[in-house]
N, C-alpha and C positions, 0 to 999 in steps of 0.2 A: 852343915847337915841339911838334907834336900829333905822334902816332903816324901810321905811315905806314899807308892804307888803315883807318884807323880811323873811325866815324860824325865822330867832328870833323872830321878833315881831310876827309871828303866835303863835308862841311857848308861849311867853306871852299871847297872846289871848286865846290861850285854856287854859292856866292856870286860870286868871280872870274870864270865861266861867264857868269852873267846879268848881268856889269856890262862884257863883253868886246863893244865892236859888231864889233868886225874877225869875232868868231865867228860873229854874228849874221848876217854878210856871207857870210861863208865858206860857211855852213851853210844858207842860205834854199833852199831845194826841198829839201832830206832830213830826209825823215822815218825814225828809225832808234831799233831799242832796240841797244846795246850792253854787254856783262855782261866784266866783267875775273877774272878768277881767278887768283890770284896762291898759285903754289905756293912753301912753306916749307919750305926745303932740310935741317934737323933734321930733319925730323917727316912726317908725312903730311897734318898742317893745311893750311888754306888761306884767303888772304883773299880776298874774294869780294862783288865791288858792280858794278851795272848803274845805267844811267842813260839815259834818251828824250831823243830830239831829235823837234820837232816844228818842222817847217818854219824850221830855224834857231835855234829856242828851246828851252832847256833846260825840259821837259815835268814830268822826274820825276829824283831821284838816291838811293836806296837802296841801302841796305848790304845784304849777303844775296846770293843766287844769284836766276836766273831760268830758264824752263826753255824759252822762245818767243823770245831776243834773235835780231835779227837778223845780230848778228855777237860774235864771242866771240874776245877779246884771253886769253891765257894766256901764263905764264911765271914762271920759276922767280924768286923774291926776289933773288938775286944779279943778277941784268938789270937789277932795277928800283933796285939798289942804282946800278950801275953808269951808270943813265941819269939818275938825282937825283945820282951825282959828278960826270957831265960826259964821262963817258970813252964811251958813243955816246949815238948821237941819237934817240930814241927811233921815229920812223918807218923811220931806219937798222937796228935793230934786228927792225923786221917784216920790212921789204926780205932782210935776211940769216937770217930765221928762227928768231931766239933769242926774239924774242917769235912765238908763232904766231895768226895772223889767220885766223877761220872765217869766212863769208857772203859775199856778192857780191863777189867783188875788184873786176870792173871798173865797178861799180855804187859802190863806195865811190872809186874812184880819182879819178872825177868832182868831187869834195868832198873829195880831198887834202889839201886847205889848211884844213880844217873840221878833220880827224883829226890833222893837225899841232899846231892851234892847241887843240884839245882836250887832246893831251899835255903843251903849253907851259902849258895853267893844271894841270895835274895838277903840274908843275916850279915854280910858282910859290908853290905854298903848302908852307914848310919842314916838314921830315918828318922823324919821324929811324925810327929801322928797329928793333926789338924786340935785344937781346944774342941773343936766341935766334935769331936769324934764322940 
């Protein structure tokens, strides 16, 4: 098991990403950068990676911040603890605001099932979550 939001388990995610065609499916017409920020409820740290879709296809995935994404996922570690135990859904989650979703809403809602199935490979590859978190 890698660390969760760590360059491996990104590295896993894009892998999972570009070997998914239902995503490929999902996601043909959007073109989008997307950046997660994931705030650590200890501290004032935060883990922090974006990733390009290009017409369906996973373009780019970096660890790090961006300062141009088109839409920007944030949320405290405890959410994303909560959405790798099973206990909500991770789209459920934006719907109720404990994850917060910046850029186009109705422009992203079109490709629903793209942002869905992007969460479901973020839930596929095992994570486990820092003691400190």
């Amino acid at each position: 098991m890698v660390l969760f939001g760590s360059e491996e388990w990104l590295k896993d995610v894009e892998n999972v990403l570009e070997k998914n065609e239902s995503f490929e499916r999902a996601a043909r017409g959007l073109t989008a950068t997307f950046h997660f920020v994931i705030q650590i409820t200890s501290s004032k740290e935060r883990i922090s990676f974006w990733l390009r879709i290009e017409d369906g296809k996973i373009a780019c995935v970096e660890y790090g911040g961006i300062e141009d994404a088109d839409y920007k996922i944030m949320g405290d570690i405890s959410i994303w603890k909560d959405i790798f135990s099973g206990k909500i859904d991770p789209i459920e989650a934006i719907m109720q605001k404990k994850l917060i979703l910046e850029g186009n809403i109705q422009a992203i809602m079109k490709h629903v099932r793209a942002l869905s199935l992007l969460m479901e490979a973020f839930l596929s590859v095992p994570a486990e979550f820092s003691t400190s978190d």
